[in-house]
N, C-alpha and C positions, 0 to 999 in steps of 0.2 A: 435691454433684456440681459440678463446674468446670463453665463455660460453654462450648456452642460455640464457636470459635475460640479458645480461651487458648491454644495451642500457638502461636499467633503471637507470643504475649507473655507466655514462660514467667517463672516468679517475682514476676510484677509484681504482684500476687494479696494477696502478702504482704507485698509491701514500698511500704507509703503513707507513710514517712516521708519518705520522698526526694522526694517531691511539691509544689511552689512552691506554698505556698496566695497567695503574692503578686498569684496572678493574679487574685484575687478581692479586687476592691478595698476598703476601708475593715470588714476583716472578718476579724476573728480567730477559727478556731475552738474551740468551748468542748468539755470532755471528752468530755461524754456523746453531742455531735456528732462528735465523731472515733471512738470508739466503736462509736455507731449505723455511722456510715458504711464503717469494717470490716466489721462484717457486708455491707449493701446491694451494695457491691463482688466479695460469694463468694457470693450467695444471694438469690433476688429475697425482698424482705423487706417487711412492713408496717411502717411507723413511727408508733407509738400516740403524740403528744407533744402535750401541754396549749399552747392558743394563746398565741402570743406568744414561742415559746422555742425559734423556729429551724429549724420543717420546712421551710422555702424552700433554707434555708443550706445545707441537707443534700442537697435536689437539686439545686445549684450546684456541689457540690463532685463529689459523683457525675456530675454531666454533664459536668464537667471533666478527670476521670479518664475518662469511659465513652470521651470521643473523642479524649485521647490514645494511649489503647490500640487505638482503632482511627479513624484521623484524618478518613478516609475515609466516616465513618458518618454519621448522622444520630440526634437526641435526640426525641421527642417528648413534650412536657408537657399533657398534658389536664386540663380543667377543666370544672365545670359547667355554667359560666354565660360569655358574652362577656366581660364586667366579670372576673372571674375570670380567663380566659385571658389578657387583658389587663395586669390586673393583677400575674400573673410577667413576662410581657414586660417590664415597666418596669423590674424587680426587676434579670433580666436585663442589663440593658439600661444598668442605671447598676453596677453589680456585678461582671459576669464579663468578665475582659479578655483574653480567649483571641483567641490569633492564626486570622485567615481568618475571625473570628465573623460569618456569617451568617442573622440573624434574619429568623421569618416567623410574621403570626398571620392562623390560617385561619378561619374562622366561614361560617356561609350566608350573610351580606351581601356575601362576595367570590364575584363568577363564578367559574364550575366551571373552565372557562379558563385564568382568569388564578391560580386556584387550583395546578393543576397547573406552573405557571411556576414559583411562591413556591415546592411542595415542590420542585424536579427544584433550584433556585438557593439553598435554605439548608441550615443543617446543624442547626441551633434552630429547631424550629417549638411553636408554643403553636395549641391550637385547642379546639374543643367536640366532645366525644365522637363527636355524630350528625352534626357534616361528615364527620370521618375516617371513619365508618363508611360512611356513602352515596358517598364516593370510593374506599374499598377495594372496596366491594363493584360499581360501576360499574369497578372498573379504571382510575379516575385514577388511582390511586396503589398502591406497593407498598411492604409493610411489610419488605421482605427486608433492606434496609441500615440499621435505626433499631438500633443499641446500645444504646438506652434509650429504654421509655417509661415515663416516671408520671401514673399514674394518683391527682389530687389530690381528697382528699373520695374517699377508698376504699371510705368504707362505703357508697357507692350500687353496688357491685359487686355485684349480687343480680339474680332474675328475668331482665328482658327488658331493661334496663337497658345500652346502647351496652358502658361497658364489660367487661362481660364478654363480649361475640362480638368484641371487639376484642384483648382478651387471646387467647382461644383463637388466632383467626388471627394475631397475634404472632408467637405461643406457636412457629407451625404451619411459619410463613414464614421466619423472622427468623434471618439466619447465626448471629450471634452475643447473643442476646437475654439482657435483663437487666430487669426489672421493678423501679419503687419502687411502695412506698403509703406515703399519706402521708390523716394524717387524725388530730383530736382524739378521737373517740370513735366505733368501729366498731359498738356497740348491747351492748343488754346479755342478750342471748339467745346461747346456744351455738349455736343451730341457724344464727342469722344472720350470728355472728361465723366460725364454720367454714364458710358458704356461700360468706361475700367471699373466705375462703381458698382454695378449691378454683376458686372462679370467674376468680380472678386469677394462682392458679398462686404462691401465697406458699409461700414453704420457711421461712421464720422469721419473726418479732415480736421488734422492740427498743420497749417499753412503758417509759416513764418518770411516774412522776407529781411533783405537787408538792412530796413527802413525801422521794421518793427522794434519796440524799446528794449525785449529782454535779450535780444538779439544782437543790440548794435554796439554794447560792450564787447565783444567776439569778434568783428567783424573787421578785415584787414583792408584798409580803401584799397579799390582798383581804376586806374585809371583809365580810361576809353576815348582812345584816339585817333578819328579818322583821315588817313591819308589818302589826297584825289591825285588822281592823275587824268592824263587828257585822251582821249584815244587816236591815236596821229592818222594823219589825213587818207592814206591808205588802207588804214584797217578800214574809215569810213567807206570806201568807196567800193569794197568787198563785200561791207553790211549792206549797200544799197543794192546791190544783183540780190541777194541772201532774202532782203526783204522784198523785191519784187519778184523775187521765184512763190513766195511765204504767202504774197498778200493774193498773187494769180490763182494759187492752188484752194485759199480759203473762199475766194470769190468762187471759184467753179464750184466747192461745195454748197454754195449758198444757194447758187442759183440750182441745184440740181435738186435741193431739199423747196425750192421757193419759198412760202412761207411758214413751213410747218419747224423751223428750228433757226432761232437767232444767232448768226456770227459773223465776227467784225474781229481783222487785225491782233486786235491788243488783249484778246482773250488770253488769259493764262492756261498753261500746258494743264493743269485740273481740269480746267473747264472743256476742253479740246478730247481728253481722253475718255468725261463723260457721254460727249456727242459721241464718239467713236463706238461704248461700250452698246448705249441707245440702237444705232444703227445697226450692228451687228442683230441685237434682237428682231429690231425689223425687217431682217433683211430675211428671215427664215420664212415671212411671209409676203415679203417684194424684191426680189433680186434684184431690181432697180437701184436698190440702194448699196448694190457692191461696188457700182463706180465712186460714189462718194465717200464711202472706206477708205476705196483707193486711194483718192485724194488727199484724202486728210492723212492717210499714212504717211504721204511724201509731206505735208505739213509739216508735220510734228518730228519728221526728221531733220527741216529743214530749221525749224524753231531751236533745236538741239545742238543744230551748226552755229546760228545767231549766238547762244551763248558761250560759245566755245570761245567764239571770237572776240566777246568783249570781253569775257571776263578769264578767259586762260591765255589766247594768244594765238597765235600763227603753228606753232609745232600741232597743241591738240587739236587743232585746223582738218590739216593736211592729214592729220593721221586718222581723222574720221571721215570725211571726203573721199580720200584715197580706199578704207575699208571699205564704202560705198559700191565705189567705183569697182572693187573688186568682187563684193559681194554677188553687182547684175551679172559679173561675167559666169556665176555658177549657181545662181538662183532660179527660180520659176517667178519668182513674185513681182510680179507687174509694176508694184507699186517704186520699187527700186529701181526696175529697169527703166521706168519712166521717169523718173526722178534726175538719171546720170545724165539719160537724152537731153534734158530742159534745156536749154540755151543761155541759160540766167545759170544755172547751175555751174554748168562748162564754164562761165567767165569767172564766177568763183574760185571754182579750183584751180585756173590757169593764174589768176591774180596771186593767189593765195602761195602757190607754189614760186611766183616769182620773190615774194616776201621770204619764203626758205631760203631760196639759191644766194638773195641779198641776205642773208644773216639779220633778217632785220626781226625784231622782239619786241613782244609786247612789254608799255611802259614800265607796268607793274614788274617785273622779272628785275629791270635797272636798278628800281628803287628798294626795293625787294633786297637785292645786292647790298645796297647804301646801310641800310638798317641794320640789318646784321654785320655788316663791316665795323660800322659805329661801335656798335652794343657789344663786340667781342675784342675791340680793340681798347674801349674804356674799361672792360671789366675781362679776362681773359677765362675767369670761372663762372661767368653768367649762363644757364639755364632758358634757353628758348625753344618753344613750340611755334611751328607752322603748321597749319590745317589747310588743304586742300582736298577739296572733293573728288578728285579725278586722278586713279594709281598711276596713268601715261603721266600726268604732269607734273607729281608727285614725285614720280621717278627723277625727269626734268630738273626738277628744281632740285634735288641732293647731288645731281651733277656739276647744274651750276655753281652751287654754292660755294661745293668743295673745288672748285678750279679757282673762284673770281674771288674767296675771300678766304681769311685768316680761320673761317668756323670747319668745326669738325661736325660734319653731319651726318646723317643715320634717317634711312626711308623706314618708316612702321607703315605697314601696311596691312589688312586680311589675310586670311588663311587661301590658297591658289583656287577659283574656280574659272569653270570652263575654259579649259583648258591655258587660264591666264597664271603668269607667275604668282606665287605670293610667299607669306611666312607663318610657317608650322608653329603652333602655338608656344613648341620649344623656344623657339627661336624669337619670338616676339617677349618672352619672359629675357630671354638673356638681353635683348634689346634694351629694353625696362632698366632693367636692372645695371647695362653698362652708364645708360643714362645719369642715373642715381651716384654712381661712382664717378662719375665726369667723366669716363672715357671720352664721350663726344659731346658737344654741349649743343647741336642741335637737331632736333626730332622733327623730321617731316611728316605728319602724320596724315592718311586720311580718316574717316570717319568712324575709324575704328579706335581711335584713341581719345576718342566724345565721352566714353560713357566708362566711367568709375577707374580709369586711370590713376593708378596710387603712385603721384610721385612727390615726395616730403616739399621741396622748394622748386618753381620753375620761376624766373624774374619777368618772363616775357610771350605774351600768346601772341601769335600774329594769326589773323582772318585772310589767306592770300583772296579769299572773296566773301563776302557778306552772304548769310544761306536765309532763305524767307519761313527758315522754321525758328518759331521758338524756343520748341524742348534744343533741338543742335546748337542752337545761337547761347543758351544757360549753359551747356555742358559745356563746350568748348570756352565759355569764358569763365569756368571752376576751378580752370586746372590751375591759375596762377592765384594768386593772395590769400593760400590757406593760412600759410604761417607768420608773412607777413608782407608788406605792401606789393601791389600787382600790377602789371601794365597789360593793355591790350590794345593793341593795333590793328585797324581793319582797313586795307586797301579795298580802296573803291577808284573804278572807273565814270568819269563823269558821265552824264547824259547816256546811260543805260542802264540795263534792268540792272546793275548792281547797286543802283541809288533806291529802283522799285525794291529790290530785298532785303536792304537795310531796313527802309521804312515798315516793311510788311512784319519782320523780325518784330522791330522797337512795337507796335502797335498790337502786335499776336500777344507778346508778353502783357504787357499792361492788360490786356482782355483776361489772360488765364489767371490773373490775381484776382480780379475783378468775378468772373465767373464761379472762382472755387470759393468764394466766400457764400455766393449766392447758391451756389446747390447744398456746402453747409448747412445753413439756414434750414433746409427742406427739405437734408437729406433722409431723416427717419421715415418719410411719410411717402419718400417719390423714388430713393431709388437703391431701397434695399429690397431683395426678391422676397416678394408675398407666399409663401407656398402654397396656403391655402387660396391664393387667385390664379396660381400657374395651374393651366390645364393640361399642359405637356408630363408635367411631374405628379400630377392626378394620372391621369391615362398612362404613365409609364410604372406606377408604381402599383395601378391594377392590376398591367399585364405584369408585372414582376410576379406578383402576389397567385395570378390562377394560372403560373404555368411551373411555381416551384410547389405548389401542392402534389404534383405529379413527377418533380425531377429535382432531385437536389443540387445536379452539378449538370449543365451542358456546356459542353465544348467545341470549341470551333477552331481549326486550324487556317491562320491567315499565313499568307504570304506577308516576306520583309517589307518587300514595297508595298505594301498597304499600311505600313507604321503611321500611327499620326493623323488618320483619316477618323472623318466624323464617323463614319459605319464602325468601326472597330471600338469608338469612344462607345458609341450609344449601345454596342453590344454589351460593351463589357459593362454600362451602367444597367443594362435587361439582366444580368446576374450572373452572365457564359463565363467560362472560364478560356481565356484566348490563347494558343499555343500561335509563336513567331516562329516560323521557320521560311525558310527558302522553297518555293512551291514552282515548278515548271510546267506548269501545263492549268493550273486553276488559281484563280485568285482568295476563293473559302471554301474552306472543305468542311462538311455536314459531317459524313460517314465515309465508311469503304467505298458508297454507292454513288454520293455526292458529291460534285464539285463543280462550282460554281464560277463563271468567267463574268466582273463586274467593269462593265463600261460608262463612263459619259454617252450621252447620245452626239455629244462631237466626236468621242472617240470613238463609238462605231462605226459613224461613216468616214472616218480617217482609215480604219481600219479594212474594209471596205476597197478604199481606194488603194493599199500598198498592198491589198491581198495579204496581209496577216491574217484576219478574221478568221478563214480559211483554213490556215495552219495552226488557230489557235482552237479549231472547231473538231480538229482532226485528232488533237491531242485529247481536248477534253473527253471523246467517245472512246479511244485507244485505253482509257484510264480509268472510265467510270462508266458506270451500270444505267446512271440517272443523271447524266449532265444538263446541266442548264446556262444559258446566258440572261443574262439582269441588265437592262439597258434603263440608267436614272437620269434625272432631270430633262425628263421630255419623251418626247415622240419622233423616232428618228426618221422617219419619211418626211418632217418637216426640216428637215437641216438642208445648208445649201448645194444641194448636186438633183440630180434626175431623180424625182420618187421612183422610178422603174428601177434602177440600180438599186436603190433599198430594198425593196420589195422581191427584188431578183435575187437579191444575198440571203433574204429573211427565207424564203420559199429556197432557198437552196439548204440553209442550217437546218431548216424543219422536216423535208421530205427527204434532203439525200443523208443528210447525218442523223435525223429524229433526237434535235436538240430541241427545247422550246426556249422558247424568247419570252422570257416578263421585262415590264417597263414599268417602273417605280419612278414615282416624284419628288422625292428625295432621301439624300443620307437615315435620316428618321425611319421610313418605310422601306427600305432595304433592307435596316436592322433588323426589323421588324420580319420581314418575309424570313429573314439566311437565320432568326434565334427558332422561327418558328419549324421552319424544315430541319435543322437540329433535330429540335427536339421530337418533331416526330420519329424520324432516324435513328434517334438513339435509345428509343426504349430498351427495356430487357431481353424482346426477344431479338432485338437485329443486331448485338451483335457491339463492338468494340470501334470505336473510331479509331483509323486507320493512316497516317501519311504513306503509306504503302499501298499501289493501288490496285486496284480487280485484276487479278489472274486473268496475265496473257494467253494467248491460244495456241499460236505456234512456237515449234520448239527453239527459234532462234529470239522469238520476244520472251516464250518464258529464261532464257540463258540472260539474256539482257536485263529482264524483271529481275532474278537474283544476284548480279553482281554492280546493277545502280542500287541498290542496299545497300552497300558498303561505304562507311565514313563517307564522307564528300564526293561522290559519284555522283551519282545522276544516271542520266540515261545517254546524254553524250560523251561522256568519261568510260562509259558500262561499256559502249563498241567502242572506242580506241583498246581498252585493256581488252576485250575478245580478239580486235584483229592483231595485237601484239602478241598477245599469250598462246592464243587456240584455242582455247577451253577454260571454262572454269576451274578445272584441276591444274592447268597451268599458272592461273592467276593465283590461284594457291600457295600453290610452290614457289612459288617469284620470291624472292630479294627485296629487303626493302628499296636496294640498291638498283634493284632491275624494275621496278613500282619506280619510283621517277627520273626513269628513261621518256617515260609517258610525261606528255605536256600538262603542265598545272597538276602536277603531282610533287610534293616538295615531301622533305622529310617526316614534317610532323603528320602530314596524311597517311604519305607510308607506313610508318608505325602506329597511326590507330589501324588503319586497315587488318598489319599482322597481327596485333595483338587481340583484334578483335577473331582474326579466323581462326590464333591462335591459343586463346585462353580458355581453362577449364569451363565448362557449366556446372553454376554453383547447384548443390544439392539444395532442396527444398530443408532439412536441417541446419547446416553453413547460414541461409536466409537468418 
């Protein structure tokens, strides 16, 4: 089916030869690019293509075409990561020499602001998924004039995942819309590959591999070569306690479940966390099944140690064992505490710790050594990557390196969470970048350096372990033989799951060749979204319909930490206009009158049990006229604690505070309940929606009501600045310089503050 608006630019469709690829400089394109790019021009299309062989070129020439056909429009490139988004910019930037080119890269490090400036003044924007999503759905921004967007790294098109409510709304909005995907390896499961289909709204697949004939002119050999080694006799005898802690724990689940769920040893950690997910459900209706929870939690951490140990070594051993170890002494959780107790356990860690004190290393680290000593000693400007999945071992090995051998190395790793070291996206660019210059010629990277890595020449990948994914196992073997010949190396340890990963790798891959040709075949008919069979986008598009006869604009004020939530998508697809702000005491505000606190039904009996609920009960009455609490996905008397305790909090929020409690079944009917109470709310006669809430009563909360007003206050800043000042006349008077004396008051708050208590009120003429 042609695109909205082609009547504007009939036959153009068909005829790309008359097309200047001139305007893209230093860039000739190759067949199976011109090709590809026929279809992507009449069909929004996934593009399957092995790294290094030109998916940028292809949405270069597409964005080139999208906004000659309509001059007026706007491109949008998404990407996963900053560095990523960035990374086309530059592409961009040195590349496409299209007249009026106005470039713009948006990410959350740019104000919301000045954000809205860059899209309203380009017509090329690059950014990351979750800014454009929290600007469409706030109403910065509208996707109505973009002629194209791609979506790069497609196979994260799945779940809860930015692009796919970004696609739909596209899909929803956009005059004349056009979709790329673009991605080395979309997975190798049908269920996942037909999901990013449907999620993205793809009408075709142009799939190339190495093999293929207009392709293998291009194509740089890479060679793949695995080196074994042995696992020495005491790592074995560490694995044998490891596996008889592993095999005890899975028997007692077996038998505690008897016949109602099959498990045996050699189940893969998948399969272990679905029995896990299973149980948990059941368990809301047989407590019986908390002991076998339990059990399999200490499983699947023991399974987690088994492969520490064959496939990293004795250091990532100890230092997960040990975190164990320290974890029962400060936990509640049983499942730990029982785990440290085991006896099998104990001779583990006591083994394992003896293999530290003896300096003794796993084989792989030796050889490891040997390889890169080689490789930097025949060539002293050779270009090598190591891939390791684990930032402790990661780290490891750039120590070693740089002691035991001639190589200059350099750890890439993530951006720092919980509370873990890591590297600021600055700094992962200057990483890149000394790479490229040869400052150090080897890159340890974990998994962060898988996916669209631009680095012109590397001579050599190394696998320090074989991974059982397909999409990881392509990307990490892209990054060498773009430009020309490539080696890859994959240490494997004998007779363990690193031999199960390779295989599982080599075998995934072949499937997702195999697979994507076949959903090709059938994709017009099986998995591009029907609207006319969707009955969600019937029924949503009803209610759209009879509830903007009566309101042209509702609005709803969310809380930050609701970004990115389905309730907030489905609002904003109901037609609300969604204001982001920082909310302390509600999670949606209706009106002045409204404010609403939305829970899990696990989170309120969590809550419940730390006594928040309580103090989030007391806020919400303190604030609003009409509070409510919304408890979704479920019935919270059926979660696991005492129904007396639920029913005692419930009968406490309802009689002593006269909050009432609705329970919704899901995100969907949340939306649905918090668009409709809006809209009642906000007719003509009630009044203005408000993030300022219902007039306190006494005169120390109404003092506090007017000075958490003020710039970044709040209501906990409001009485620090009262018991500093004295009075509101004092806080007045203050000093920007006596304003952050006060904790968490810095200069730039100090002066909106004065500027704000101290700047004229414009006259209604000035306006």
């Amino acid at each position: 089916m042609a695109p909205k608006g082609q009547e504007t630019i009939k036959g153009i469709y068909l005829n790309l030869g008359g097309l200047n690829w001139g305007m893209i400089k230093g860039f000739k394109p190759r067949l199976y690019q011109e090709t590809i790019l026929n279809t992507a021009t009449k069909r929004n299309t996934m593009v399957v293509l092995p790294t290094g062989l030109g998916k940028t070129f292809i949405f270069l020439m597409l964005a080139d075409y999208r906004l000659r056909c309509f001059p007026k429009s706007k491109v949008l490139m998404l990407a996963p990561t900053k560095p990523l988004a960035q990374q086309h910019l530059q592409v961009v930037e040195k590349h496409l020499e299209l007249p009026n080119k106005k470039t713009a890269l948006l990410t959350g490090s740019v104000p919301p602001k000045k954000r809205v400036e860059l899209w309203q003044a380009s017509n090329l924007i690059f950014s990351t998924p979750q800014t454009i999503e929290n600007d469409a759905i706030s109403g910065r921004l509208s996707l109505e004039n973009v002629s194209l967007v791609c979506f790069d790294e497609c196979h994260r098109g799945v779940g809860n995942y930015s692009y796919v409510w970004i696609a739909k709304e596209y899909m929803s909005k956009a005059r004349f819309p056009r979709i790329l995907g673009l991605t080395a390896s979309p997975g190798s499961e049908i269920e996942k590959i037909t999901e990013v289909c449907k999620n993205l709204f793809i009408e075709d697949i142009e799939v190339r591999t190495y093999e293929d004939s207009d392709v293998r002119p291009y194509v740089k050999e890479i060679d793949i070569r695995m080196v074994e080694v042995d696992l020495p006799q005491r790592f074995k005898l560490i694995k044998s306690y490891l596996e008889s802690c592993f095999n005890r724990k899975i028997n007692g689940v077996a038998n505690l479940l008897g016949g109602s769920t099959r498990l045996n040893p050699r189940m893969p950690k998948r399969e272990l966390l679905e029995v896990q997910r299973r149980l948990y459900a059941e368990a809301q209706q047989d407590p019986s099944r908390l002991r076998a929870i339990s059990l399999l939690a200490e499983a699947l951490k023991i399974q987690h140690a088994l492969e520490l140990l064959e496939t990293q070594g004795r250091f990532a051993l100890n230092a997960y064992l040990t975190k164990l170890v320290e974890e029962a002494r400060t936990t509640g959780v049983k499942a730990v505490k029982n785990l440290v107790n085991d006896k099998d356990f104990k001779s583990s860690l006591y083994l394992n710790q003896q293999l530290v004190e003896a300096g003794i290393e796993h084989p792989k680290i030796e050889r490891l050594v040997q390889l890169i000593d080689d490789e930097t000693k025949a060539n002293p400007n050779t270009k090598i990557i190591v891939f390791n999945q684990y930032r402790d071992s990661a780290k490891r090995l750039e120590e070693t390196l740089n002691k035991l051998t001639n190589a200059r190395a350099k750890l890439f790793v993530g951006q720092a969470k919980r509370g873990d070291t890591g590297l600021t996206q600055k700094k992962q660019r200057m990483i890149l970048e000394d790479f490229r210059n040869g400052v150090f010629n080897v890159l340890i990277s974990t998994s962060i350096g898988e996916e669209g890595l631009d680095i012109p020449r590397v001579d050599l990948v190394i696998f320090y372990e074989p991974i059982p994914s397909a999409i990881r196992s392509i990307q990490r073997r892209g990054r060498t033989g773009r430009q020309e010949h490539g080696r890859v190396i994959v240490l494997v340890t004998k007779d363990t799951r690193d031999v199960a990963y390779k295989w599982a790798s080599y075998h995934k891959e072949r499937r997702m060749y195999r697979l994507l040709r076949e959903i090709k075949q059938r994709l017009g008919f099986e998995t591009t979204p029907k609207k006319s069979q969707d009955a969600t986008q019937s029924s949503l598009k009803g209610f759209i319909k009879s509830n903007s006869e009566q309101s042209d604009c509702i609005r709803v004020i969310a809380d930050t930490r609701e970004s990115g939530s389905n309730v907030l998508k489905m609002l904003s697809q109901l037609g609300a206009v969604i204001e982001l702000k920082r909310v302390e005491s509600a999670d949606y505000i209706c009106s002045k009158d409204v404010g609403i606190e939305l829970k899990t039904s696990e989170d309120f009996v969590n809550s419940i049990i730390d006594r928040r609920l309580l103090i989030q009960a007391k806020l919400l009455r303190e604030n609003f006229t009409k509070p409510m609490i919304v408890v979704q996905d479920g019935n919270p008397a059926k979660a696991m604690v005492n129904a007396a305790s639920i029913y005692g909090a419930i009968a406490s929020l309802v009689l002593g505070y006269q909050i009432p409690i609705i329970t919704t079944k899901s995100p969907k009917e949340t939306a649905y309940l918090i668009y409709a109470i809006a809209k009642s709310e906000q007719q003509p006669n009630k009044g203005e929606l408000s993030l300022h809430y219902n007039k306190p009563l006494t005169l120390k909360e109404l003092q506090e009501y007017i000075v958490s007003a003020l710039p970044g206050i709040g209501p906990k800043l409001a009485k620090l600045l009262l018991q500093r000042f004295g009075s509101i006349k004092g806080i007045v008077n203050a000093s920007t310089e006596e304003l952050q004396e006060i904790a968490l008051i810095g200069p730039k708050k100090a002066n909106a503050i004065k500027r704000l208590l101290e700047s004229s009120y414009p006259s209604t003429l000035s306006k």
